[in-house]
C-alpha positions, 0 to 999 in steps of 0.5 A: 885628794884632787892636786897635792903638790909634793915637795921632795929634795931633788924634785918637786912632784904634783900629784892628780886623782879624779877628775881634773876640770875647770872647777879645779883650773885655779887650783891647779895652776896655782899649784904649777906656778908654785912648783915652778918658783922653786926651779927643781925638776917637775913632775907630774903623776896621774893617778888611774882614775885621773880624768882630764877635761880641755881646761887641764889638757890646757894647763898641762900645755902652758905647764910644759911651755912655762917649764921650758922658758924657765929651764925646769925639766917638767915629765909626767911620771908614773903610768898614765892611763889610756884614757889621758894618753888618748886625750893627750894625742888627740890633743896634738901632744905626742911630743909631751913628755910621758915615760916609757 
């Protein structure tokens, strides 16, 4: 299991395990855009082994930009591991939406 987009009544949830790089990008984004067409809340899990190289740090930021034009709420969920936290920071996303 890599992306698995999970349809849930209140929510729509994608789900990422292993690594996420760009031999996955197309995967990925059409995941997104297909969770997104239904305007549910989004949200993201990363599993602890989730490995995220530039091209999926990418897609999480086009991920959050076309969430919010679309007025979808879009946070990740579940803990994140330390690895892609500092990824992330590094990356410029303090502001991403990641749970407490």
């Amino acid at each position: 299991m890599a992306i698995v987009l999970e349809h849930c009544e209140g929510a729509n949830a994608i789900h990422l395990e292993g690594v996420i790089d760009i031999s996955l990008a197309s995967e990925f984004k059409a995941t997104v855009l297909e969770a997104l067409k239904s305007a549910k809340p989004l949200r993201l899990a990363l599993n602890e082994d989730t490995d995220l190289d530039v091209t999926a740090i990418q897609l999480l930021w086009a991920t959050e930009r076309e969430a919010k034009a679309s007025n979808v709420d879009f946070m990740l969920e579940g803990s994140v591991p330390d690895s892609v936290s500092k990824t992330l920071k590094d990356a410029g996303f303090e502001r991403f939406p990641v749970p407490v």
